[in-house]
N, C-alpha and C positions, 0 to 999 in steps of 0.2 A: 661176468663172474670173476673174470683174471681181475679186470680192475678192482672189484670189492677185495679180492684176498690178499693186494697187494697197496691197497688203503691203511694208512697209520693209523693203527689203533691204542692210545698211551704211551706213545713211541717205539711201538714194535707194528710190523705187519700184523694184517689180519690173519695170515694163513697161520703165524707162529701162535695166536693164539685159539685160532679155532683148533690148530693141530693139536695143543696141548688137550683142551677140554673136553675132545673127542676121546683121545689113551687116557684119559682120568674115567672118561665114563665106560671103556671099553674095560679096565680095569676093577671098577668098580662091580659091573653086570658079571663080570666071570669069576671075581670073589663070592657075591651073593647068590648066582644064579645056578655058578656050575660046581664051584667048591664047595662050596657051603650052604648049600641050597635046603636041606633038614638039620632041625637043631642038634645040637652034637655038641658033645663038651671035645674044645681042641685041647688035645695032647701038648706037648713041650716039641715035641720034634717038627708036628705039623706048622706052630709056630713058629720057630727058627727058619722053616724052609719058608712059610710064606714071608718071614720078617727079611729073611735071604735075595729070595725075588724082588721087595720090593726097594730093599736094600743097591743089589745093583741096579735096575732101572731108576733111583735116582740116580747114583753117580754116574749111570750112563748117560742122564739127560746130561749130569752136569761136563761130559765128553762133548757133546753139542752145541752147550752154552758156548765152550774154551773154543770152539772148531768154528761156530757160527759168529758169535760176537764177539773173542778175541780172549789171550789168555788173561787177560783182567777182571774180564765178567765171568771169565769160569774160576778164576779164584774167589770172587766175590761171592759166585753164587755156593760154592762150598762150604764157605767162612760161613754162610748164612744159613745151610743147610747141617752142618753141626751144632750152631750155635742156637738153631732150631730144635734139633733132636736132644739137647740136654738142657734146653727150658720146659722139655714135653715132662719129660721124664718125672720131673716134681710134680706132674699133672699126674700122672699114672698113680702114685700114692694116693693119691684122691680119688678118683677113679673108683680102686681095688677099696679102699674105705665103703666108697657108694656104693657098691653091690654087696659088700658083710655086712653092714646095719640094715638094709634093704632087705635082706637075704632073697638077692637074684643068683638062682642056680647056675652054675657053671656055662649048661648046653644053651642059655639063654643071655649070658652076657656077648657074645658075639652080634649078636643081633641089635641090641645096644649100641657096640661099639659102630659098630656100619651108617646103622641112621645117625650118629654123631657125628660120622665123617661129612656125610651128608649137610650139615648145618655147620661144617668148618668148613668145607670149600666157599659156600654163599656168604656167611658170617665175615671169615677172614677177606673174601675178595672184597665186601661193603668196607670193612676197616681198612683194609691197607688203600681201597680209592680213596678214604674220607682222608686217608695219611698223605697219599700222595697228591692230594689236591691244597693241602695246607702247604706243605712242603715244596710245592712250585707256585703258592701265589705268596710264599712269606715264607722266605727262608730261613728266617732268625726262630722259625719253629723245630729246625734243629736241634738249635740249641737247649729249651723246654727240654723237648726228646733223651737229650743227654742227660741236662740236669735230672730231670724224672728217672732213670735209667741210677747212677750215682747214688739217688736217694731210697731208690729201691732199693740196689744191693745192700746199701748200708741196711734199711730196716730188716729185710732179710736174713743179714748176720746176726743181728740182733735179739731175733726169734726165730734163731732155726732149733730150738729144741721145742717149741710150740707144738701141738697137734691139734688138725681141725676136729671141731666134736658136729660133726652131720648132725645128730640129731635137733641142735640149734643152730643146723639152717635157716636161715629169713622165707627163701621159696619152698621149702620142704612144709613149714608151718603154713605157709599161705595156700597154698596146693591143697594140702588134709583137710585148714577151714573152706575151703573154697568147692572143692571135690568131692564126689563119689571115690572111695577109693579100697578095695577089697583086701578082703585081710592077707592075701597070699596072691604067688603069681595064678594066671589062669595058659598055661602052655606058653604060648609066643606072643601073645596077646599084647595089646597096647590098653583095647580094652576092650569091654562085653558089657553086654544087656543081661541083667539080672536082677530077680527081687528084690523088694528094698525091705528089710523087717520092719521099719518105722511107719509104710505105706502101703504094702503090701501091693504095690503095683511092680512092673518090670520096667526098670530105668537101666539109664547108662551109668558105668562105673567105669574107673578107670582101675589100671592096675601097679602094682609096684614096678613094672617094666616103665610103664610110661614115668614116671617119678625118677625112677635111674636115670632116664632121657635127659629129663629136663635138667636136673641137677647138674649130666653129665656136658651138655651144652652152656650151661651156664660158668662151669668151671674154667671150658673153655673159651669162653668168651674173658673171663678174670687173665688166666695165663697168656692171652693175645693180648692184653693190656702192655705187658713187658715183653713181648716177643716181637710183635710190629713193630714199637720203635727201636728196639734193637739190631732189627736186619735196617731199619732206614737210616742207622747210626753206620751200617758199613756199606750199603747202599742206596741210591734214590731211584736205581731202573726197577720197575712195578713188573717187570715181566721175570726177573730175577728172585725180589722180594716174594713175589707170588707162590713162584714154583716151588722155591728152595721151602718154601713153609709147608704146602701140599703135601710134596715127597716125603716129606720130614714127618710128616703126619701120621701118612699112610705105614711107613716102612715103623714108626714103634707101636700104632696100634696094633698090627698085624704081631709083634714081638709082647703084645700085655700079656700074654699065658706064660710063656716061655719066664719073663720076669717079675709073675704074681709073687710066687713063691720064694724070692730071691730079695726082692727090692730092699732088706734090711742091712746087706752087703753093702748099699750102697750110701748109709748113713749119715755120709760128711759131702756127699752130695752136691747138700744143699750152701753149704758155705763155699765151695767150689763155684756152684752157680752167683753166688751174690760177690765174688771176685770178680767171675765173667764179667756181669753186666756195669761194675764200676767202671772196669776196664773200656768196657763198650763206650759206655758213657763219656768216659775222659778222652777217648780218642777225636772228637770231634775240637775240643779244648787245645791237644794236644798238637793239633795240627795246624791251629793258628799262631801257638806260641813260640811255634819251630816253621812258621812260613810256607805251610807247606798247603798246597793245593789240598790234596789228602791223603791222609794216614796211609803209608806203604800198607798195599793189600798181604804180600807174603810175609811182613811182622806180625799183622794183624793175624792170619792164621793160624800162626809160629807162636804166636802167644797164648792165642784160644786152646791149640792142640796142649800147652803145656798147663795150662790151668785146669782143665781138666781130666786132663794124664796123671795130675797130681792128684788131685781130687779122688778119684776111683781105687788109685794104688793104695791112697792113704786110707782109702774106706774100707776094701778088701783086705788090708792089714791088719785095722783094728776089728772088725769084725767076723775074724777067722774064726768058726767051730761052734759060732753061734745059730741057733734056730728061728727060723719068725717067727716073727708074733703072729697073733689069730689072723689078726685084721688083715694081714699083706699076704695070703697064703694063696688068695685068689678062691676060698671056698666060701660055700654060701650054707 
């Protein structure tokens, strides 16, 4: 048993990584099982405290990362672990959209968000192996990484007054033709056996929960598009990359209620975000044109903190005194 847990596993021990995906799942059982174990619409406070918890237990793993692998991989994993939590956050507007056109009631969107997480641990660990096995048998896929990362933010800027219109989702349309799908939620349900008017017999339907699901998985799957290669733009350690995404996950889902209502504050956002990732991007450029092994991790931080420092002050400036809109209020 000593010898398996102390077996390389992607270049970290096994123990580092059975430990981690034990406190994700011990984490996980005591949000679903013991906090939030009946449906219940969460309050603003409940969320801040759960977003709070889960807030430091990142930054305490990332005490661990600095203490176990060195103050370079706990810079890195921070850099990564911001840089995660403000590419989430454009997720969360979509999100709060999917459950107002859906109209998934409040005490039922938590339930949602959980089994989401659920298919962002599996999801993101499949992507980031598929990344870090490009990324150690062909390293000029970096470089791709960068350029793609550059090209994003520019489109980004481009269209950040854009809004998604759900209802001309591609899988949202495929789903309806495809499905049983009831005209309103059924309690907590994913889904239920019920008459069908056309047959008069009792079939499976699914429900507009299951529909939030899928949409909500698949968004996340778009937004890992530019978040995976961003953290392997500031790192290539997969045990780093992994976590710092996780944590990041866990501690804004856990904060969606608390910033339903708010998210219009943060309106300039998104051209904040498509600096980040330029930035991300160039620094891999940037380090070869100045000789350098790689890009100083504490600039790299020092710059994230200020781009997005800027970003939020400038949001919360211009959008002093204003009300949300329907869509971002987090009601159904």
């Amino acid at each position: 048993m000593d010898a398996f847990l102390a077996a390389e596993w992607l270049g970290k021990p096994a123990w580092m990584w059975a430990g981690i995906f034990t406190f994700v799942l011990v984490l996980l059982v005591l949000d679903l099982g013991v906090l939030n174990r009946r449906a219940k619409v969460i309050e603003a406070r409940q969320s801040l405290m759960l977003a709070g918890m889960y807030m430091a237990i990142g930054l305490g793993f990332g005490g661990f990362v600095w203490w176990q692998l060195g103050p370079r991989s706990g810079m890195e994993y921070l850099t990564g672990y911001i840089v995660e939590w403000s590419l989430a956050m454009d997720n969360l507007f979509v999100i709060a959209m999917i459950f107002t056109y859906l109209r998934i009631p409040r005490e039922y969107q938590h339930r949602v968000l959980f089994w989401g997480i659920i298919g962002v641990i599996v999801l993101r660990g499949i992507m980031i192996g598929l990344g870090a096995t490009l990324v150690t048998q062909f390293s000029w896929v970096l470089y791709i990484f960068a350029a793609f990362l550059i090209f994003t933010g520019i489109k980004m800027l481009t269209a950040a007054d854009k809004e998604e219109d759900i209802g001309e989702n591609p899988l949202l349309k495929f789903l309806r033709k495809r499905m049983r799908v009831t005209d309103g939620v059924r309690g907590h349900k994913f889904f239920v056996r019920e008459t069908d008017p056309k047959t008069g017999k009792v079939v499976l339907f699914a429900t507009p929960l299951f529909l939030a699901l899928c949409l909500v998985e698949v968004a996340d799957i778009v937004f890992a598009v530019d978040s995976v290669p961003a953290i392997f733009a500031i790192t290539t350690d997969v045990y780093i990359v992994y976590t710092s995404n996780i944590f990041a996950i866990l501690g804004l889902r856990a904060l969606f209620f608390a910033l339903a209502a708010m998210m219009h504050r943060f309106a300039y956002l998104k051209q904040a975000l498509a600096f980040l990732l330029m930035f991300i991007g160039s620094k891999i450029f940037l380090a070869d044109i100045l000789g350098l092994e790689k890009f100083p991790a504490e600039i790299s931080l020092s710059v994230t903190f200020a781009i997005l420092g800027a970003g939020i002050a400038w949001s919360l400036f211009k959008t002093r005194g204003e009300r949300p809109p329907e869509q971002l209020r987090g009601e159904a």
